[in-house]
TIROSE-323427 format. One line per field, with one value per residue (C-alpha): residue number from 1; residue in one letter; x, y, z. Coordinates in nm, 3 decimals, padded with zeros to 5 digits. Layout:
BEGIN
i <- NUM,...
aa <- A,...
east <- X,...
north <- Y,...
up <- Z,...
***
This chain:
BEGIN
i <- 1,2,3,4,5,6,7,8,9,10,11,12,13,14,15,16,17,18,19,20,21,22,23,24,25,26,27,28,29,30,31,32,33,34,35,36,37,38,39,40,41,42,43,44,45,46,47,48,49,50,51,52,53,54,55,56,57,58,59,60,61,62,63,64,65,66,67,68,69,70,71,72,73,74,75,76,77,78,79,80,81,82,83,84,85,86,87,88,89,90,91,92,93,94,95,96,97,98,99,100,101,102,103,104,105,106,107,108,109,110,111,112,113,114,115,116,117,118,119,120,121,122,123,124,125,126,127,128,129,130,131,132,133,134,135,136,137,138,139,140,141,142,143,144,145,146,147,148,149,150,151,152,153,154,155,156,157,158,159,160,161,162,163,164,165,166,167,168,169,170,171,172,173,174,175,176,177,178,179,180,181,182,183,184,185,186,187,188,189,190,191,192,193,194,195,196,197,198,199,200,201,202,203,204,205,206,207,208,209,210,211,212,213,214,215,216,217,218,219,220,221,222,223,224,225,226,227,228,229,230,231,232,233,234,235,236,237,238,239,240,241,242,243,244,245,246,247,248,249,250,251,252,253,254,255,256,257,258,259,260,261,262,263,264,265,266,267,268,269,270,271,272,273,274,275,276,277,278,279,280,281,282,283,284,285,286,287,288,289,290,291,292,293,294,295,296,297,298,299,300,301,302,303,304,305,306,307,308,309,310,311,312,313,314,315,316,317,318,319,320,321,322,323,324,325,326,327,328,329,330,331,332,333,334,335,336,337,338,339,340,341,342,343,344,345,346,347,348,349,350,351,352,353,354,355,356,357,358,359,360,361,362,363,364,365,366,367,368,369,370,371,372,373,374,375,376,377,378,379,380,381,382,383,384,385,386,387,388,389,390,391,392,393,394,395,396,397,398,399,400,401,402,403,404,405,406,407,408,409,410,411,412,413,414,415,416,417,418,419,420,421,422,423,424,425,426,427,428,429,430,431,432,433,434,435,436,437,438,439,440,441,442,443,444,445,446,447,448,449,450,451,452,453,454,455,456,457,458,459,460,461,462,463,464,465,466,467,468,469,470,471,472,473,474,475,476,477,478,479,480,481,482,483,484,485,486,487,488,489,490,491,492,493,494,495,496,497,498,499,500,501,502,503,504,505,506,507,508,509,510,511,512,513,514,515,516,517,518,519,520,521,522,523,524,525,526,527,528,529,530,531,532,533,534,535,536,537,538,539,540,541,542,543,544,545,546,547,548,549,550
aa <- X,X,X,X,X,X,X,X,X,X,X,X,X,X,X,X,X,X,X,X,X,X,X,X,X,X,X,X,X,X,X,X,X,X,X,X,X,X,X,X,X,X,X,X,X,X,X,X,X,X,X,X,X,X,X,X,X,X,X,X,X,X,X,X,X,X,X,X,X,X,X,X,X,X,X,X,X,X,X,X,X,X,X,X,X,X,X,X,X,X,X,X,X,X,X,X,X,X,X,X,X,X,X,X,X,X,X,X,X,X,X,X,X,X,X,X,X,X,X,X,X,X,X,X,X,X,X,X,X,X,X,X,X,X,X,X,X,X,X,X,X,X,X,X,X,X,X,X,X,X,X,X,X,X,X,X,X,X,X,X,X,X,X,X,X,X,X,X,X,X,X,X,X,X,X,X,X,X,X,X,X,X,X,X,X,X,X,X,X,X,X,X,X,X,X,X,X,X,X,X,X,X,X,X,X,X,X,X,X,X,X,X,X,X,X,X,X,X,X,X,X,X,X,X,X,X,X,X,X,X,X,X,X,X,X,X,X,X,X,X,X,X,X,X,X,X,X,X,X,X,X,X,X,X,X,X,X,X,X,X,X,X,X,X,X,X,X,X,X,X,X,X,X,X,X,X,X,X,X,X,X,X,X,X,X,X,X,X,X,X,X,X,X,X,X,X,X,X,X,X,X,X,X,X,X,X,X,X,X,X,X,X,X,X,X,X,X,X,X,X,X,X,X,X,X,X,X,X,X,X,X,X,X,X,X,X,X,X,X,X,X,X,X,X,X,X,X,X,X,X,X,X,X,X,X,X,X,X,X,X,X,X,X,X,X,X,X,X,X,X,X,X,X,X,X,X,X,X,X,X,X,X,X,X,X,X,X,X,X,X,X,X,X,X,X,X,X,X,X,X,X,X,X,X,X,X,X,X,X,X,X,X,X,X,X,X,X,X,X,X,X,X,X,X,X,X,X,X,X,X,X,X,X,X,X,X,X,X,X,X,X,X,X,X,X,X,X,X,X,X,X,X,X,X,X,X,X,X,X,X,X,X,X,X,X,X,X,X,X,X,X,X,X,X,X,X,X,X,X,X,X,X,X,X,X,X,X,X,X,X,X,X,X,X,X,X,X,X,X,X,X,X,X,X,X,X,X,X,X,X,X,X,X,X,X,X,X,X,X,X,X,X,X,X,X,X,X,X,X,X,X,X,X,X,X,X,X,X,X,X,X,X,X,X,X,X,X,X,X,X
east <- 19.405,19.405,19.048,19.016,18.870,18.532,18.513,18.537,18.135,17.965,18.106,18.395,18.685,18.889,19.293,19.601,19.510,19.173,18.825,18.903,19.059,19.453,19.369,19.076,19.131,19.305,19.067,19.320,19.265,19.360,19.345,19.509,19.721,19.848,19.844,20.030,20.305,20.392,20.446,20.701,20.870,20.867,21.028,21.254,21.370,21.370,21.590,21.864,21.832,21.897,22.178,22.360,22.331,22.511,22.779,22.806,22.877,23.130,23.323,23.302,23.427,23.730,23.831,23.773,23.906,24.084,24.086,23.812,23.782,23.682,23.494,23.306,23.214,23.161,22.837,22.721,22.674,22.530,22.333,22.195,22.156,21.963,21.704,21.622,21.525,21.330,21.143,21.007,20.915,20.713,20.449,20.309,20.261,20.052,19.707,19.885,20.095,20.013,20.054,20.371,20.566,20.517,20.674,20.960,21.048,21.032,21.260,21.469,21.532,21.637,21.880,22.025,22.021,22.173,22.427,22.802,22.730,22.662,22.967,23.242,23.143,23.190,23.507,23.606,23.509,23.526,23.819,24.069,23.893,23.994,23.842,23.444,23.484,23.810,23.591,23.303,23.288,23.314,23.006,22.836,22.914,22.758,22.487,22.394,22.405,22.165,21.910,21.945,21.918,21.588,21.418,21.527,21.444,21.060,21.012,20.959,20.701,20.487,20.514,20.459,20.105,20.059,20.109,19.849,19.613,19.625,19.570,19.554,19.763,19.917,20.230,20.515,20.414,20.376,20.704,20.865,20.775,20.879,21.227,21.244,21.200,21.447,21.691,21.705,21.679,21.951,22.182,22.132,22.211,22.488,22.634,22.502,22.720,23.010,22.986,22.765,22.726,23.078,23.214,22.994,22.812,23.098,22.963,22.819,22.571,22.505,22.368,22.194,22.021,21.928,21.746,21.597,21.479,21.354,21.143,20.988,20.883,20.761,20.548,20.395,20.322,20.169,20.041,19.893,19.857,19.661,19.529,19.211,19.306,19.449,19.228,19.235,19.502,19.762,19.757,19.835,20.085,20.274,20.293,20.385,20.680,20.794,20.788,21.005,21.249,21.320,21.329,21.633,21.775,21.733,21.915,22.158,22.248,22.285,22.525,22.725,22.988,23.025,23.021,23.286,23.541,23.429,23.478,23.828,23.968,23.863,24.081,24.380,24.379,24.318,24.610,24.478,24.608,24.500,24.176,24.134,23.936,24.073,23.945,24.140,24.166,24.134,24.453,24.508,24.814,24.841,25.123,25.328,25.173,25.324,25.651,25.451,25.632,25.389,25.213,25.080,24.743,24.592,24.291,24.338,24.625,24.964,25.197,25.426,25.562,25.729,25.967,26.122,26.031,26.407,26.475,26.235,26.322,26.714,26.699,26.421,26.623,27.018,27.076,26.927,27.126,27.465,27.552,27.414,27.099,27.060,26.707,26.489,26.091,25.951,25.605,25.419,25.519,25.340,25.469,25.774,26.076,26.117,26.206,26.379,26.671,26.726,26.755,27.029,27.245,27.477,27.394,27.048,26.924,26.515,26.331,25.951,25.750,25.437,25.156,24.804,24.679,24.754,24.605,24.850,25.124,24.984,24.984,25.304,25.426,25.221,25.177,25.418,25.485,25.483,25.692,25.916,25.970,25.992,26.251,26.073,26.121,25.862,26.010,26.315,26.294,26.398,26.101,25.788,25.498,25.287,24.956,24.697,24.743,25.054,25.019,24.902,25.197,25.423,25.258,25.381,25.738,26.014,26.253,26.580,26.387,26.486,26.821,26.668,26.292,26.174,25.840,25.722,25.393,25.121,25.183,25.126,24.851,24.630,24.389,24.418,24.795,24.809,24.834,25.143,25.287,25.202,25.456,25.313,25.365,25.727,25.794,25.687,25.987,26.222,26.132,26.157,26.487,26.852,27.081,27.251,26.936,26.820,26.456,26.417,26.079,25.906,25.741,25.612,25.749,25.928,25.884,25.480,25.421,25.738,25.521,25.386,25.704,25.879,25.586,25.687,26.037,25.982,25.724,26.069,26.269,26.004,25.947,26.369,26.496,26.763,26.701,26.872,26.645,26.700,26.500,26.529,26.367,26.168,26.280,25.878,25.625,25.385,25.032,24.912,24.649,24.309,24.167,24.415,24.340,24.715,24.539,24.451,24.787,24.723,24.988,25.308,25.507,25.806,26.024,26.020,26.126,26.320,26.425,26.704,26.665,26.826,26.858,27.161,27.219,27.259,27.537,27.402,27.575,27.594,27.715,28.050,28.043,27.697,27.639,27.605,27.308,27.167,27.086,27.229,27.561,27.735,27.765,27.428,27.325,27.464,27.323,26.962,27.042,27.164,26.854,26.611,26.751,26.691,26.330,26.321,26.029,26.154,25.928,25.656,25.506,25.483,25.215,25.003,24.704,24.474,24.639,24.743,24.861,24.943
north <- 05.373,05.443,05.408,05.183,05.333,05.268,04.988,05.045,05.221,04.874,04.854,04.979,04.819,04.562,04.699,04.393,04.450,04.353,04.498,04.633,04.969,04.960,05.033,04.780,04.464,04.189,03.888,03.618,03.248,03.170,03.353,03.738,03.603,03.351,03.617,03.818,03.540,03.449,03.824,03.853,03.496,03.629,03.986,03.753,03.498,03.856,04.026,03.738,03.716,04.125,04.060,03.754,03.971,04.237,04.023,03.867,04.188,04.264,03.951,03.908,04.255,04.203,03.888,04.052,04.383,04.387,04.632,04.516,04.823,05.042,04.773,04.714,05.099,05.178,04.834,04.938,05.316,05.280,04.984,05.182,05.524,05.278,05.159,05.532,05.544,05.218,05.307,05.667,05.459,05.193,05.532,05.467,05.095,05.113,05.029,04.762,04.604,04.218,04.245,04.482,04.297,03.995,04.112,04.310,03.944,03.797,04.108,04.066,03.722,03.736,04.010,03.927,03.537,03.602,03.880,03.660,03.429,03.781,03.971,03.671,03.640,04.000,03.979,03.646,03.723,04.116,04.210,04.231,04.398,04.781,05.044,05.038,04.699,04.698,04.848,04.606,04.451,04.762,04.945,04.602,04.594,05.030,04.895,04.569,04.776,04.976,04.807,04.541,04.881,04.981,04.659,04.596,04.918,04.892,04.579,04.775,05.024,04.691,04.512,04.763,04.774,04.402,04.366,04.635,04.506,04.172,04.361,04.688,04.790,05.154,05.252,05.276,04.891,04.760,04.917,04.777,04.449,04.479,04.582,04.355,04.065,04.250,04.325,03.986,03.820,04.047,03.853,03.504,03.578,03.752,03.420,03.199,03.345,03.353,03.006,02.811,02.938,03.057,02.722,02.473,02.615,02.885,03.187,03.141,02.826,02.998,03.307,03.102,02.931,03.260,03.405,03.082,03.066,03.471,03.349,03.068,03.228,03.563,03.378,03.180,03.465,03.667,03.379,03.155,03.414,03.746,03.555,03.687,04.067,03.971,03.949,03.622,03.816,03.941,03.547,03.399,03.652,03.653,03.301,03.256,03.519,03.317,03.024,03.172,03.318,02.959,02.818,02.991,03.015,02.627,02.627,02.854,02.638,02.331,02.443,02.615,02.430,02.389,02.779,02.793,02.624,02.765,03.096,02.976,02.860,03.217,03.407,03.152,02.989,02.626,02.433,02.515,02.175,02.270,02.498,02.421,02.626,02.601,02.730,03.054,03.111,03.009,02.859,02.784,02.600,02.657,02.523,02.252,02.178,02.259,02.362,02.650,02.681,02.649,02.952,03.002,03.210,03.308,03.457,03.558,03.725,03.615,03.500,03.300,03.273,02.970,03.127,03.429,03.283,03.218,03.611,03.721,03.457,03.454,03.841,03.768,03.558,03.558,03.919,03.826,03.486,03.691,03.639,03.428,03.198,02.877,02.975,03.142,03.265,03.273,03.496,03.343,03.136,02.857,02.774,02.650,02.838,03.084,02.758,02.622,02.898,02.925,02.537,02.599,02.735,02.545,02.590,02.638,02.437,02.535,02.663,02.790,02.868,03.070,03.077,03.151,02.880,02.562,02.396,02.562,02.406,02.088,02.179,02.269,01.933,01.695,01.818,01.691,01.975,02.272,02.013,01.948,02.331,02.413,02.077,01.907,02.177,02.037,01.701,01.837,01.735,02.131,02.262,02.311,02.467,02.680,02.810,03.095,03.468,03.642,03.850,03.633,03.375,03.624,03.770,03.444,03.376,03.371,03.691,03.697,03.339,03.365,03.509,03.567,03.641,03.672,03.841,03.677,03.815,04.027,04.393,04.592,04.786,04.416,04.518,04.168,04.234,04.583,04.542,04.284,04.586,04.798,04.989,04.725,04.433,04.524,04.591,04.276,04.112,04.330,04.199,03.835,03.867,03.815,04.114,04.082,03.930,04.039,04.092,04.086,04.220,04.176,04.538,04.570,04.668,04.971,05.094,05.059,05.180,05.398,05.527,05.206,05.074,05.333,05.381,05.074,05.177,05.458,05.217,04.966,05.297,05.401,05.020,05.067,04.865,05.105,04.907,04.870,04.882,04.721,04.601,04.325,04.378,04.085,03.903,03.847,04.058,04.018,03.905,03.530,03.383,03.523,03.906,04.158,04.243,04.475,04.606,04.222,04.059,03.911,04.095,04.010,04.292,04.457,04.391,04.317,04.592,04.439,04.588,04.432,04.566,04.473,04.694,04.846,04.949,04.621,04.555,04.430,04.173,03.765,03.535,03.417,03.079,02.996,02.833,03.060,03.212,03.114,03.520,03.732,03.854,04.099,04.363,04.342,04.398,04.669,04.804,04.690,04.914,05.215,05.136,05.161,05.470,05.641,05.607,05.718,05.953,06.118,06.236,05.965,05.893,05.555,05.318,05.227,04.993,05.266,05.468,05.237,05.467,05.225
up <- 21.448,21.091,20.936,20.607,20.264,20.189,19.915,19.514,19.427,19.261,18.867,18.915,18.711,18.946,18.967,18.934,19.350,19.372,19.417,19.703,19.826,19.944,20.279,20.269,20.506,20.286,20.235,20.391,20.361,20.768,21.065,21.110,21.350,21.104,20.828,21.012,21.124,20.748,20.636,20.909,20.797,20.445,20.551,20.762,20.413,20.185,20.420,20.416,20.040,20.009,20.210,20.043,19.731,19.889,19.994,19.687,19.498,19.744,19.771,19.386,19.293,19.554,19.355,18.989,19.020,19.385,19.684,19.870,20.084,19.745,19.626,19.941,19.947,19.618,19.680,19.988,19.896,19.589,19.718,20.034,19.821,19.557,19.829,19.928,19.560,19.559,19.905,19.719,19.438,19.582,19.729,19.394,19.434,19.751,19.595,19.425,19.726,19.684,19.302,19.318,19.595,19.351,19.071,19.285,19.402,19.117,18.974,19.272,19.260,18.883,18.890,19.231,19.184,18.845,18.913,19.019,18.710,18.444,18.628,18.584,18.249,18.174,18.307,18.173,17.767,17.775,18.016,17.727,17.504,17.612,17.558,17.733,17.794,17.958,18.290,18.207,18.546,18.712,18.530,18.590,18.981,18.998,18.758,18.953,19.301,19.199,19.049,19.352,19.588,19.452,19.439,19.834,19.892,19.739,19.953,20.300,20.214,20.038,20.312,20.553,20.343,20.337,20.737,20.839,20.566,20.785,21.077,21.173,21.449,21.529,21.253,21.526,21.672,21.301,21.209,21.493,21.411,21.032,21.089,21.393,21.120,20.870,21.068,21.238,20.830,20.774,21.063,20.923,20.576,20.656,20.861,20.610,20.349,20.429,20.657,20.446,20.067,20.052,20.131,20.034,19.708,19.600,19.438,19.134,19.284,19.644,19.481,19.206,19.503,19.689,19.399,19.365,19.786,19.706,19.395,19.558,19.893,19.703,19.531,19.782,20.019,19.770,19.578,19.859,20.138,19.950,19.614,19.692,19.667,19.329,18.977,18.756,18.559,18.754,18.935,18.574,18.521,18.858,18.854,18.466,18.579,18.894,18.647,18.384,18.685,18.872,18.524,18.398,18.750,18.809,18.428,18.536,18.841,18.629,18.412,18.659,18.676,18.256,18.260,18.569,18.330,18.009,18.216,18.369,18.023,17.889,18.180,18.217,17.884,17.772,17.958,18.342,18.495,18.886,18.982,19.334,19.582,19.927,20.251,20.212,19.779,19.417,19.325,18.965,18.807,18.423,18.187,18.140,17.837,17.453,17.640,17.849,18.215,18.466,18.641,18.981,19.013,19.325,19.358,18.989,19.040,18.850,19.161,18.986,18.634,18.578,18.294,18.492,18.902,18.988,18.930,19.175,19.453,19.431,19.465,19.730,19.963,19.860,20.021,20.321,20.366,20.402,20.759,21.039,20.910,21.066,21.140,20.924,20.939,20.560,20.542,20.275,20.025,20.068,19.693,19.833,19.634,19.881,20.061,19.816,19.782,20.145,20.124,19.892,20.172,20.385,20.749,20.759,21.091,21.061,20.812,20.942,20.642,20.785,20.548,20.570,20.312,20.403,20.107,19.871,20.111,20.041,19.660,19.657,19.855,19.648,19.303,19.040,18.828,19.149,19.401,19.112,19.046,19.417,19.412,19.680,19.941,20.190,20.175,20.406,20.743,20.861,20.690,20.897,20.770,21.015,20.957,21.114,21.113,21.122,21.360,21.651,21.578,21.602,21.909,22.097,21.937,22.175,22.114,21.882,21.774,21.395,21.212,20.892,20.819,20.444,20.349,20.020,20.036,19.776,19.703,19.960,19.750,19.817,20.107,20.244,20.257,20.380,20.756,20.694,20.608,20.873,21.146,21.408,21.205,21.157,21.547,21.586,21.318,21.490,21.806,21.672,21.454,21.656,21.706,21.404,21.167,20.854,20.708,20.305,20.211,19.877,19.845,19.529,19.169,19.174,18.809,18.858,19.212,19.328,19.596,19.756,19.766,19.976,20.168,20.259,20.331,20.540,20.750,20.845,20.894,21.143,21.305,21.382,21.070,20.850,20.496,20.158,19.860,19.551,19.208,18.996,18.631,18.468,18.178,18.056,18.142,17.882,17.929,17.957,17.810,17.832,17.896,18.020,18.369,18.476,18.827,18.941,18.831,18.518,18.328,18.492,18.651,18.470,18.757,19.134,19.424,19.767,20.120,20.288,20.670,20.967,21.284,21.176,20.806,20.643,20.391,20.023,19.911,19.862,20.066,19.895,20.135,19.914,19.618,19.339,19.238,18.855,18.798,19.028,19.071,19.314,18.982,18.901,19.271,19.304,18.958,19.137,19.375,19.207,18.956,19.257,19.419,19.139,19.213,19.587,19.657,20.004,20.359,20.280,20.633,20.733,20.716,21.004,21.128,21.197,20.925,20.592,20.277,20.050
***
């Protein structure tokens, strides 16, 4: 057991932790065993709130800046290299545990609470401005890691001080019991996240609210539980802190949702129509307004432009459409216009439109200006939408089930999209397409990412698919409204890359049995094609689950 200091010699000044020595037994208003019970509950609430922070950094800097993996690493390293930091630190708080974990929570709960509403609006006023700002969010997500890092990492070594001041007990039992409480803290606010604040609160409010939980039980353990060990000073000041901090939070929280459109407005300019967040994304409808075509946003990211969408989905699906196609799989495009093209053919029996989001389905079915573009695709009785993950529903089609598949999904380069590009997820369309049917896959734009897009082609080469590439440039590719964000989508690509595969070398051309396309022709199809094999970057190896190089 681990003797306690002798007391402070009579007269000597009292320290912000009280008369008596750090190792002294703290002067507790209940029992030890009590004492002892509301540390662990208070390790238990800290620990979730660390973690919902963490989270939120992560999920936030996905959605602002994109590749989740990179973001997700570059937060937790810095983050767990940051607490290292804060756990040396807090050595020199020891005689000052009570009074120090106080202020670290109130610290905590202000930068962490605080930390989704500062980084959107970063990004939503400063994105465009080049230059520094132009990587604002990104020096605010390294910046934000750390500082959250070494407050959560200060918290351990001043509680690990506060629970054998309550009673003594040998270090390996007392730090058992600590991380017992953390660890298990840890578990609930992970699940709470992503289950509850996620969903119900969104991010701004749900990590408003966690700051807010931190503040309040910080406070009262240090506050209520070891007042005594504290002077008349550090009291006033603790609690006029812990004020201040649930004041601006609770202000904060109130005008959440003014800022959340103020923000929105700022990013996708000041005729948004639809900002809906379904189970799955943000989906944002902008235009029709002053004679501006209406874009689709997902997630931030630019997925249609109203102005220039018919060149991307005729070159999508026409190809594909020459030959058999009474039945036909479409990944993605939950807009509808993917739907809409292959509509246009005669002969089409069943159209299966397989999309992850089934509340941009029902967008696209029931809003005016999107159903109207998409010309009330779902309103066909051989269109059936189908929702879940790819790779399990195609796990359990039938064989030869479809004659034509069409992947309108992300850029490969999209983390969330990657293994929809993988060597396994293309056996699996082979396996599903008839002898003689064709798969058209949106891979990316050529001119910006040559070597995503035949990564992509030498992945269907090695799934057993010979393919035909081919490139359609935009007609606008300038920036919409609001801060310039090219890596998320905002600026609209300068042209559109497309495989045509089949499991022998397929044959590019149009159907001449089909109605005419509005911009494509057989000449400038064949220029397409010529234009992208220009490009062709040869020996890439193909892209697999356990080995993605896009």
């Amino acid at each position: 057991m681990i003797e306690p200091h002798a007391p402070a010699p009579p007269g000597s000044p009292p320290s912000w932790g009280g008369p008596c020595g750090p190792d002294a037994p703290a002067r507790l208003p209940v029992r030890p065993a009590v004492g002892r019970f509301l540390v662990l509950a208070g390790v238990f609430v800290c620990a979730a709130c660390g973690l919902v922070y963490e989270l939120e950094l992560v999920a936030l800097a996905s959605y602002l800046i994109g590749d989740s993996v990179t973001q997700a690493s570059v937060v937790l390293s810095v983050m767990v290299f940051a607490m290292g930091l804060g756990s040396l630190a807090a050595k020199r708080l020891r005689g000052l545990a009570a009074a120090g974990f106080g202020a670290l929570e109130a610290a905590l709960a202000l930068v962490g609470g605080s930390s989704a509403m500062v980084l959107y609006a970063v990004f939503a006023w400063t994105g465009g401005w080049g230059g520094l700002w132009a990587d604002g969010p990104r020096i605010l997500l390294v910046a934000f890691s750390l500082a959250i890092g070494v407050l959560i990492g200060a918290e351990v070594p001043l509680l690990m001080e506060l629970i054998q001041r309550v009673r003594r007990q040998d270090p390996g039992g007392a730090v058992a019991d600590l991380f017992a409480a953390d660890y298990v803290g840890a578990l609930v606010g992970g699940l709470a996240f992503p289950f509850v604040l996620l969903p119900f609160l969104g991010q701004l409010t749900g990590a408003l609210l966690t700051g807010t939980v931190n503040a309040v039980v910080g406070a009262a353990l240090v506050l209520g539980l070891f007042r005594r060990d504290l002077t008349r000073r550090a009291r006033w000041l603790l609690l006029t802190a812990n004020a201040v901090v649930l004041a601006l939070l609770a202000t904060a929280t109130v005008l959440a949702d003014d800022f959340e459109r103020a923000a929105r407005h700022a990013v996708y300019g000041q005729d948004v129509r639809v900002a809906v967040q379904t189970d799955v994304q943000e989906v944002v409808l902008t235009g029709e307004a002053d004679g501006r075509p209406l874009d689709l946003f997902l997630d931030g990211r630019l997925r249609v432009r109203g102005s220039d969408e018919r060149r991307y989905h005729e070159a999508l699906v026409h190809p594909a459409m020459n030959g058999p196609h009474a039945r036909v799989l479409i990944l993605g495009g939950g807009d509808g216009l993917a739907a809409r093209e292959v509509l246009r053919h005669p002969g089409v029996h069943r159209v299966d439109v397989l999309e992850a989001d089934p509340g941009l389905a029902r967008l696209a079915r029931h809003d005016p200006g999107l159903s109207a573009l998409n010309e009330h695709a779902y309103g066909d009785a051989r269109v059936r939408v189908l929702t879940g993950d790819a790779f399990h529903r195609l796990r359990s089609t039938p064989s030869a089930a479809y004659d034509v598949v069409i992947s309108d999904l992300p850029d490969p380069g999209l983390t969330a999209s990657t293994k929809l590009y993988s060597q396994e997820f293309y056996g699996l369309l082979r396996r599903v397409l008839a002898p003689d049917g064709r798969l058209a896959v949106h891979a990316g734009p050529v001119a910006d990412r040559p070597r995503a897009f035949w990564t992509v082609d030498a992945t269907l080469r090695a799934a057993g698919l010979p393919t035909a590439a081919y490139r359609v440039v935009a007609r606008d590719f300038g920036t919409v409204p609001g801060p310039g964000r090219a890596a998320a989508g905002l600026r609209g690509p300068r042209g559109w890359g497309f495989l045509l595969a089949a499991r022998t070398a397929p044959a590019l051309r149009l159907d001449p049995a089909a109605p005419r396309p509005r911009t494509l022709t057989p000449g400038s199809l064949a220029r397409d094609a010529r234009d992208a094999a220009r490009t062709r970057i040869p020996g890439l190896p193909p892209s697999t689950l356990p080995h993605p190089r896009y």
